[in-house]
N, C-alpha and C positions, 0 to 999 in steps of 0.2 A: 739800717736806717733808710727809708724813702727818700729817695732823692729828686724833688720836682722843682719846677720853675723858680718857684718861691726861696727854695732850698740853696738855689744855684747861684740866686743872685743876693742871698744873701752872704753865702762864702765870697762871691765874687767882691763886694763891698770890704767883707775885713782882708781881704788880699791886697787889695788899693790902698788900705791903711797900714799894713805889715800886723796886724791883727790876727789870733786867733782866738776860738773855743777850746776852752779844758776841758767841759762838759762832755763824755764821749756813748754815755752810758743813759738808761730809762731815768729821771727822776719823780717819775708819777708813776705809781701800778696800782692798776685796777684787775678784778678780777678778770676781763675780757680784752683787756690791751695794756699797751706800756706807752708811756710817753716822755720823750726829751722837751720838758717845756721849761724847765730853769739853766740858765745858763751862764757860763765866769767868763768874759771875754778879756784877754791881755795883750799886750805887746806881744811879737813872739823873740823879740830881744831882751825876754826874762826866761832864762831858763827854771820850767817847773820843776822842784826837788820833790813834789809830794802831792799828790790827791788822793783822796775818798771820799768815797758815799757811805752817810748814817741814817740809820732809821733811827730817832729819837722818838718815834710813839705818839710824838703831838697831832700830825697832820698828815694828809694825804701825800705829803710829798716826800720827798729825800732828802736831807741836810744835805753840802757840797760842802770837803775844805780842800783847798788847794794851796799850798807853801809855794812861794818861787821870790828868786835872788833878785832883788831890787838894785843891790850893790850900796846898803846903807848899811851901818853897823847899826848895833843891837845898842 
C-alpha cells in the first residue's frame, strides 16, 4: 500500500479516535491496478472474530464482511 500524506493523516485522525480500518486488502481490480477504495472503519475495542472479501459478480468492486464482538447477545 502507498503511504503518502493524505494516507498519514488519515491513519493519524482514526488513532485520535481509537479507531481503526479492517479493510487491509485491493477492493477494486482492474486489469492495470488494484485499489483500496472501500472501507469498514471501528473501534478498535471490538475485537474482529472474522473478515472476507467476495466477488459476488455484480460490480467492479469487492463485497467486505467483517464479524466483530459488540458485547451484545444474539
Amino acid at each position: 500500500m502507498v503511504k503518502n500524506k493524505k494516507f498519514q493523516e488519515t491513519q493519524n485522525l482514526l488513532e485520535n479516535y481509537n479507531m481503526m480500518n479492517t479493510v487491509r486488502f485491493p477492493t477494486r481490480i482492474t486489469p492495470c491496478i488494484e485499489y483500496l477504495i472501500d472501507i469498514i472503519i471501528i473501534y478498535k475495542d471490538n475485537p474482529i472474530l472474522s473478515k472476507a472479501v467476495i466477488d459476488l459478480g455484480f460490480s467492479d468492486h469487492l463485497t467486505q464482511i467483517v464479524g466483530i464482538n459488540s458485547g451484545r447477545k444474539k
